[in-house]
N, C-alpha and C positions, 0 to 999 in steps of 0.2 A: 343142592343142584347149583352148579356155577353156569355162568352164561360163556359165553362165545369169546366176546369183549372182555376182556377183562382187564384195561387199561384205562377203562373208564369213558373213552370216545363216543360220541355218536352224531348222527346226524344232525345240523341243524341248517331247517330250509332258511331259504331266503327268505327277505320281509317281502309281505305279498305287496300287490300292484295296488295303485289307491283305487276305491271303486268311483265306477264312472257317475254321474249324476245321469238319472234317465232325461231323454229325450220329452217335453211337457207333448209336444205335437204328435210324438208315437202312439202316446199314453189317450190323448184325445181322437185319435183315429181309431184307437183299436175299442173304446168307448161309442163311434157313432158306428163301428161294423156290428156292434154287440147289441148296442141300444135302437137302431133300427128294429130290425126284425122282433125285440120281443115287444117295444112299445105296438108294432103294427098288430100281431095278436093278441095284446092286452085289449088293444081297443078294438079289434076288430070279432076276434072269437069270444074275451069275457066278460068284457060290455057291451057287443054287440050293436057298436055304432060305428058304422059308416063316413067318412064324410072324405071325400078328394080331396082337400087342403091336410089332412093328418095323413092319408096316404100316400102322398107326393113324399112331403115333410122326409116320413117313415124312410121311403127310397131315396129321397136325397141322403140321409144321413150317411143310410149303406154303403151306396154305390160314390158317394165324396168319400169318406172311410178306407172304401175298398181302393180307389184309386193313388190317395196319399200314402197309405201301404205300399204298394204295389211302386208307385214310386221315388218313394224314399228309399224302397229296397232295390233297388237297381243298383247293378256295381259300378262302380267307379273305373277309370282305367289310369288313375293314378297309382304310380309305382313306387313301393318307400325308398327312403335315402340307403338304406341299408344295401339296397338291390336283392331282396329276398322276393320269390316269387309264390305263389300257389302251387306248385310243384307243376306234373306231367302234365303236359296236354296232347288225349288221345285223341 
């Protein structure tokens, strides 16, 4: 069976992009969305203690979490050098 090619050619991609180093602050919000709510049912359904100071706690993590989220992902309306856009806007 002969191939196609037969000059021996073939594709070869580009060297890929370098990878980015994650964001430490991404990594620690999506940690206090996460670690909220299970520590609040750890201690509240399977140890079955109560107490306002770990429930606050519990909610601060979340809803601080949720909001550093929330806005760190907000877009920018910086425009690159290149002048390349997000395409159509309906």
């Amino acid at each position: 069976m002969t191939h196609d090619n037969e000059t021996g050619d073939h594709y070869v991609p580009p060297p890929a992009p370098p990878i980015k180093v994650k964001d430490p602050v991404r990594g620690i919000a999506i940690a206090c969305v996460l670690l909220g709510p299970l520590l609040f049912v750890f201690f509240g359904v399977i140890i079955q203690w109560w107490h306002p100071v770990v429930s606050g706690l519990c909610a601060l993590l979340f809803v601080g979490g949720f909001i550093t989220l929330f806005v760190r992902a907000a877009p920018t309306n910086k425009k690159d050098e290149d002048g390349w856009d997000d395409g159509a806007v309906v």
